[in-house]
N, C-alpha and C positions, 0 to 999 in steps of 0.2 A: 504494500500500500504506500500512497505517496507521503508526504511528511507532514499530514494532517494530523493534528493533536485531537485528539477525543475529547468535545467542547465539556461533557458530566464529569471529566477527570478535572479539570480549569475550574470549573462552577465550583464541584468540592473544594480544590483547593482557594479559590477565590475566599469561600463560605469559612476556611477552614473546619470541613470536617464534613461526612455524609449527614452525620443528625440535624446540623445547623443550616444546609441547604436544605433536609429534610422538612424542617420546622418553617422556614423561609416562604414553602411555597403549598404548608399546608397537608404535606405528605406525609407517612412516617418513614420511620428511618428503613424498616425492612424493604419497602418498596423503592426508594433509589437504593440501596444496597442489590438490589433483583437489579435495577437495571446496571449497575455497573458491573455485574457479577457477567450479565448479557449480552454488554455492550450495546446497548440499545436502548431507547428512550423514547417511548411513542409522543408522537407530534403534537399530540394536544398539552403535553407541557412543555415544549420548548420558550411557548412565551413567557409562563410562568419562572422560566429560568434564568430568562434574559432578565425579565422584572427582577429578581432578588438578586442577581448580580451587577445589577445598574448597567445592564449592556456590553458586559466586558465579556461575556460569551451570548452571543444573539441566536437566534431561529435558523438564522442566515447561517451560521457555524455548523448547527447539525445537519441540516441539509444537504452542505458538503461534504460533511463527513460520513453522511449514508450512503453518498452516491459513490465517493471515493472506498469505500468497503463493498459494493457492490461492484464496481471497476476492477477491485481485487479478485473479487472469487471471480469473474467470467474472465477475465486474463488467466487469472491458474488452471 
């Protein structure tokens, strides 16, 4: 895959920590812990994520980063 950063790894670490993203946008903690376990983060929270990290990871971030993991596996 290209050198796209995984925007939920960013957000965590933005939040410092999965519970405080968790708490952030209303989640609990086992549910982003599932998706980062997945790698995956369905789209109806991406804004929710942009909102609690002030935009320093946007909608626009996962989007790329789905399609650049999808460009992965059909290249392999």
């Amino acid at each position: 895959m290209s050198n796209i950063q995984n925007p939920l790894l960013r957000a965590i670490d933005i939040c410092s920590g999965v519970s405080s993203l968790a708490a952030a946008i209303g989640e609990n903690q086992t549910t982003v812990s599932m998706w980062k376990s997945r790698d995956s983060v369905p789209s109806k929270y991406w804004d929710a994520i942009e909102s609690a990290v002030s935009s320093k990871v946007t909608a626009i971030d996962f989007l790329e980063y789905e399609r650049a993991k999808k460009l992965a596996i059909s290249a392999a």
